[in-house]
N, C-alpha and C positions, 0 to 999 in steps of 0.2 A: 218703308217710309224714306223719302231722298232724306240726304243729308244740307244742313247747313250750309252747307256748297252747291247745292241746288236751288238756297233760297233768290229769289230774283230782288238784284240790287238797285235799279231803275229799268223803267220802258221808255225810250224813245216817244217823244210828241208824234202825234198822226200816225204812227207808227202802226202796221199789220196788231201787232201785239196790244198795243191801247183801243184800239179798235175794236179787238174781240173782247175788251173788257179786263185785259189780266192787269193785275197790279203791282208796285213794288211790297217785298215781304210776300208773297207768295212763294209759294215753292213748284217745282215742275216735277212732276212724279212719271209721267210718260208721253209717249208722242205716237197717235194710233197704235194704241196698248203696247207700242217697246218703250220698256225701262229706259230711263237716259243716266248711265252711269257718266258720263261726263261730254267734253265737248264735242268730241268727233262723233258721238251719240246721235247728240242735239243736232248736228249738222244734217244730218246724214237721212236721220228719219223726218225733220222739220223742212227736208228739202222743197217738198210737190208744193201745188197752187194752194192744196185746201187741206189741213191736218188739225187733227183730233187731240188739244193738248188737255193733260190732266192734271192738276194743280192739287196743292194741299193750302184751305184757305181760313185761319183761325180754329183750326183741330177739325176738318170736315174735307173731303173731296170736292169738288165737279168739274167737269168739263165745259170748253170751250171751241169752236174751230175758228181756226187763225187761217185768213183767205190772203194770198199774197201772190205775185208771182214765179214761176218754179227759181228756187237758190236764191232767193230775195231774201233779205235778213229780218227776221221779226221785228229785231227792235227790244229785243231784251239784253241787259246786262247782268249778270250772275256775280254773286259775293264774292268768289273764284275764277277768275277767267277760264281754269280747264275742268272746273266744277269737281275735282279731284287732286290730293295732291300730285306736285312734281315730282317725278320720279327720280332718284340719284344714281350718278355713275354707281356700278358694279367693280368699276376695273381698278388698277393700279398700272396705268400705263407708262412704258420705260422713258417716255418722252413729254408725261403730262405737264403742261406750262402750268398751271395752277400748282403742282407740288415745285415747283421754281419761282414760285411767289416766298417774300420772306412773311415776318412773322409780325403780327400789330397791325395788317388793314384789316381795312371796313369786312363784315365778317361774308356778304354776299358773295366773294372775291374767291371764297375759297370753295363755292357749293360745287360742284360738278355734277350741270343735267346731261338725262341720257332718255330723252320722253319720245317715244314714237310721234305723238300727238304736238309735240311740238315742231318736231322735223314738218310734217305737213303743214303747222299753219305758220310758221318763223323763220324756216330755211334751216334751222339748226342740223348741227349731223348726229347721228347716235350709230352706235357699235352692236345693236343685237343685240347681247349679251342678257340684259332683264328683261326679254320677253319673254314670257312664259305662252305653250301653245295656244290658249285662246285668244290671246292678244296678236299672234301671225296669223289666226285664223281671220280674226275680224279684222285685219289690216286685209285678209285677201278678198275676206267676201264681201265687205264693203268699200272695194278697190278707191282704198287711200290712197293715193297720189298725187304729186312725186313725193318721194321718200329719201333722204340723204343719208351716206352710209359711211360712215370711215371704219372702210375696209384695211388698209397698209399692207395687208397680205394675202395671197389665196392659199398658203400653207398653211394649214392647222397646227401643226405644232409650233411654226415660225408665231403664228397669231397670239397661240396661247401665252407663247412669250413674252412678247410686244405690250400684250392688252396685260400682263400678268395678271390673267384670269384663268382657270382651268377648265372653263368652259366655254372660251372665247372662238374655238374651233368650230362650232356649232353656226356660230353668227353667218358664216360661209352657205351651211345649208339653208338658211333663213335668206338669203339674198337669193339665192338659186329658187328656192318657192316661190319668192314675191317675184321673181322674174316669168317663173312661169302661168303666175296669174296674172302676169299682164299689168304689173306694175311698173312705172315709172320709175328709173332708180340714177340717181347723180351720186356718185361716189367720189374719196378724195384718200388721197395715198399721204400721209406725214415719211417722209424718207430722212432715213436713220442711214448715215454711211456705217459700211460695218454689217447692216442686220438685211436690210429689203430695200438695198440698192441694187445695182448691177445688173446679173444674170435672173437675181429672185426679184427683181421690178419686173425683167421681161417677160418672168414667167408668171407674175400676177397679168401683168396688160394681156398675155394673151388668155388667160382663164378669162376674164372679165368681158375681153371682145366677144366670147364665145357667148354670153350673157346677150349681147348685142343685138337691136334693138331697144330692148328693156333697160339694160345699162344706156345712159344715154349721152354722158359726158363723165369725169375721171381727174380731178389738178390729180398734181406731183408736187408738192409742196416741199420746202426745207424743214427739219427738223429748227427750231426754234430754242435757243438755251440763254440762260441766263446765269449769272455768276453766283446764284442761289441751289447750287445742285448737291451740295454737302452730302455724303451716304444714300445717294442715287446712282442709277445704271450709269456705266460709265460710255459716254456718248458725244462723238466728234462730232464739232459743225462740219460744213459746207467750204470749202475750199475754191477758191476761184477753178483751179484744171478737174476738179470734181462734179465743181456747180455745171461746168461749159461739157463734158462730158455725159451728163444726164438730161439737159437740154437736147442735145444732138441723137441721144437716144432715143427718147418720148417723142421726136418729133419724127423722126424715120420710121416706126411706127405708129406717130398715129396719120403718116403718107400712106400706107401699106393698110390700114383702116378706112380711108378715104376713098380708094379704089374698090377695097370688098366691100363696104357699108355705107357709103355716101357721106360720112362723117368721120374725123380725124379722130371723134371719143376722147381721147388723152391730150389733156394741156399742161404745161407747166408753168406754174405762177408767174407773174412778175419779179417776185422778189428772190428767184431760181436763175431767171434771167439776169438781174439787176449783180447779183453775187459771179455769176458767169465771166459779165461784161459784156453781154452781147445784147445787139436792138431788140426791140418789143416788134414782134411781128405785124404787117399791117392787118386795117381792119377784118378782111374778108376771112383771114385766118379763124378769126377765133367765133363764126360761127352763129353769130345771136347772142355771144358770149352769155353760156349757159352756166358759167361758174363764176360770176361776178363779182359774187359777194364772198367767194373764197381770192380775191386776189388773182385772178386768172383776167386778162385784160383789160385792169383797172387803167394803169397808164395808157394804152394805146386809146381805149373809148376818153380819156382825158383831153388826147392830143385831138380827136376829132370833133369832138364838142367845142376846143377850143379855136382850133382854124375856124369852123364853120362862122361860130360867132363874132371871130375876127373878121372872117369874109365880109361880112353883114354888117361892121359895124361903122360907124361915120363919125364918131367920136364927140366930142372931143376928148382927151384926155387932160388931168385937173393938173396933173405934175406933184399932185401931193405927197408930201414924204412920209413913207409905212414901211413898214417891216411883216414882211411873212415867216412866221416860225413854223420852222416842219422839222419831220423827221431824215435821218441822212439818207437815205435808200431814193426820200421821192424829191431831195433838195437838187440834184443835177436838172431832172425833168419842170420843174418850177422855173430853175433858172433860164431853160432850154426856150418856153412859150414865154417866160417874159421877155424876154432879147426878140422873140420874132415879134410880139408887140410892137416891142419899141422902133422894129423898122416903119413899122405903120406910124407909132406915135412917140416920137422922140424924147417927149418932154415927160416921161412915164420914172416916176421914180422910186418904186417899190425894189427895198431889198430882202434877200432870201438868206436866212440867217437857219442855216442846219443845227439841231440841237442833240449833242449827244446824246446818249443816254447812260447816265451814272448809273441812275437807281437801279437797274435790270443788270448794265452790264453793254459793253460796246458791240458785241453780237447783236445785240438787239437794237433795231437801226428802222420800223418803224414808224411812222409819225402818231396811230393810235396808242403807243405804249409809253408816250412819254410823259412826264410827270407835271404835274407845277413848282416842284423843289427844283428840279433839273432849267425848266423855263425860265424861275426869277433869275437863278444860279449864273446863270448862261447869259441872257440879258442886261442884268443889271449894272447899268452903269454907263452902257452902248446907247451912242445917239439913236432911238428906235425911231424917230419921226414923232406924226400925232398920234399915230396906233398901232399896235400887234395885232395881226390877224393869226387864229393858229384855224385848224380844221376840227368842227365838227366831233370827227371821231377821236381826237383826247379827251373829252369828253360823259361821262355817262350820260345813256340814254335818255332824253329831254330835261336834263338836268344841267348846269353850269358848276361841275365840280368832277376833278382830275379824277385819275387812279387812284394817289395819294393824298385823297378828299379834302387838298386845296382847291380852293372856288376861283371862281374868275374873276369875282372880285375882288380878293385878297391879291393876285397875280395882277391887277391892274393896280391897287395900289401901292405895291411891291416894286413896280416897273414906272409908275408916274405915269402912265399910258392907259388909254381904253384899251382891255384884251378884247377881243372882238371874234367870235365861230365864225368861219365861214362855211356855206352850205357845201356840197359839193358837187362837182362839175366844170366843164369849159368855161361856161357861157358865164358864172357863177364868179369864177378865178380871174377873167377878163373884167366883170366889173370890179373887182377889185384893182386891178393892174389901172383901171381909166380913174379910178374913185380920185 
């Protein structure tokens, strides 16, 4: 019998699902007689035009067939979005930013997921490590893909280290199966000077090429530290002649990748660059920019979004006096597109106010990690105009409340200003630049 996490929470109006009659407080017991242990399940078997669903409805079975178009969404929502629970990290990683959280937040802050099922439907990455083989079986035979993997190393022993987990060496052979069934697979390197920089980057990039194909993109991210690392691995940031010496690295392979594979595979973030000191590559570089949402061409797709929009735009601009608060890493590039505004529209008078960061620690630079203690902090007192704008991603997800579960509201009466998200993008940052 499904469980409570199978019960259906609403159907969608007109919806495939209301149609064939199911209801909320049903339950889904299977989908042309396969079990649906959870979402990737439901997905998978509920795909075709016309399927056989079995419900549990006041202590009794029956069925129904739900006629839809093929991968059309029934129209159900489940009490559990992955109709099971979330899976948790296995590891103790030497580099975890959640074990560099301090102590007293919100308690969500400190979960560490590691869900196959969620890499597929969220972008998230996971380490292998808690899959057990039926779960790399049905990632193979019901080719889930893409699949995100933060690999950091192709040494087994290096990894076990890294991941301190004693079976984190394994994760290695599970990339290699999903490769060769033909999965989809975006990996991402956390680089640890010291551990799986250098010579042991080169010699992961070139295992992982050899995946190629199937691996299909790779960041090189910075390790990440905070002034919270108390009886932790002992672990050096990023240096400017470090940072600019593994740019130049990654990039001369992934030239040498481009030639064998039609794709360069390996990027290094912005924020690798940005520590370096060196330009953000133009657009064509980075591809479709396949690692987006790991920080791999977020400024350069910023900058072209935002000419474009300026191309396009006829103004006018209001001259209103704002303040944009960000973090210090993306305060240069802010400053960079307002100034080319202003050639267009003179009277543009938004200021770009970088905000350190206390709470983490000045490593940490930024603009998703910054606080609302740090915002009023840093503000207060400073002619802001009529409003602060900050971005979005300070934020919790569709929520108006920081890191450090000051609101936005609190921060605008704190500051005598409207705090105000802004979305993200050129076209987005330009209306604000005219607002």
């Amino acid at each position: 019998m499904a469980g409570e996490r199978n019960r259906i929470k609403a159907v969608a109006p007109a919806s495939p699902a209301e149609r064939a009659g199911i209801r909320p407080g049903d339950k889904l017991l299977s989908v042309d007689g396969n079990r649906i242990a959870d979402v990737l399940d439901y997905m998978y078997y509920a795909y075709d035009a016309e399927s056989a669903f079995t419900l549990e409805r006041d202590g009794e079975e029956l069925t129904v067939t739900v006629e839809k178009e093929p991968g059309q969404d029934a129209g159900l929502d489940f009490e559990e979005y992955l109709m099971d629970g979330m899976r948790s990290c296995a590891n103790n990683c030497v580099f975890c930013f959640v074990d560099q959280m301090p102590p007293g937040m919100r308690e969500s802050l400190y979960f560490k997921d590691d869900d196959v099922r969620l890499s597929f439907l969220t972008g998230s990455y996971l380490t292998l490590t808690n899959m057990g083989e039926r779960e790399v079986r049905r990632v193979c035979d019901l080719k889930i893909s893409p699949i995100n993997v933060s690999i950091h190393t192709m040494d087994p022993k290096l990894r076990c280290e890294m991941l301190g987990n004693k079976n984190a060496g394994r994760g290695i052979e599970i990339l290699k199966k999903f490769a060769r069934a033909g999965i989809e697979l975006n990996c991402q390197i956390v680089c640890c000077p010291g551990l799986n920089d250098g010579r042991e980057l080169d010699r992961t990039m070139r295992k992982l090429a050899r995946l190629a194909p199937q691996v299909h993109s790779c960041s090189v991210i910075p390790v990440g530290l905070t002034k919270f690392r108390q009886g932790l691995y002992p672990l050096k940031p990023f240096d400017r002649e470090l940072a600019r010496g593994t740019v130049e690295q990654v990039e001369r392979f992934g030239a040498r990748c481009l030639k064998r594979h039609g794709s360069r595979i390996f990027f290094c973030s912005d924020e690798m660059y940005q520590k370096a000191g060196l330009p953000i590559p133009e657009e064509d570089f980075y591809e479709g920019y396949p690692q987006l949402e790991n920080g791999v061409g977020m400024l350069r797709l910023l900058y072209s979004e935002f000419e474009d929009a300026l191309e396009r735009c006829e103004g006018p601009a209001r001259g209103t006096h704002a303040t944009i608060a960000t973090g210090v890493s993306a305060a240069g590039t802010l400053t960079e597109l307002r100034d080319l505004a202003r050639e267009k529209f003179p009277e543009i008078r938004v200021e770009i106010v970088p905000i350190v960061n206390d709470f983490f620690g000045h490593t940490i630079d930024v603009a998703g990690l910054i606080t609302g203690k740090d915002l009023i902090a840093q503000l207060k007192g400073k002619d802001l105009g009529g409003r602060v704008y900050i971005t979005n991603r300070m934020l919790r997800d569709g929520e108006g409340v920081f890191l450090d579960d000051v609101t936005v509201e609190e921060a605008s009466r704190a500051l005598g200003v409207p705090v105000i998200p802004m979305e993200n993008g050129g076209e987005a940052l330009l209306r604000v630049f005219l607002a």
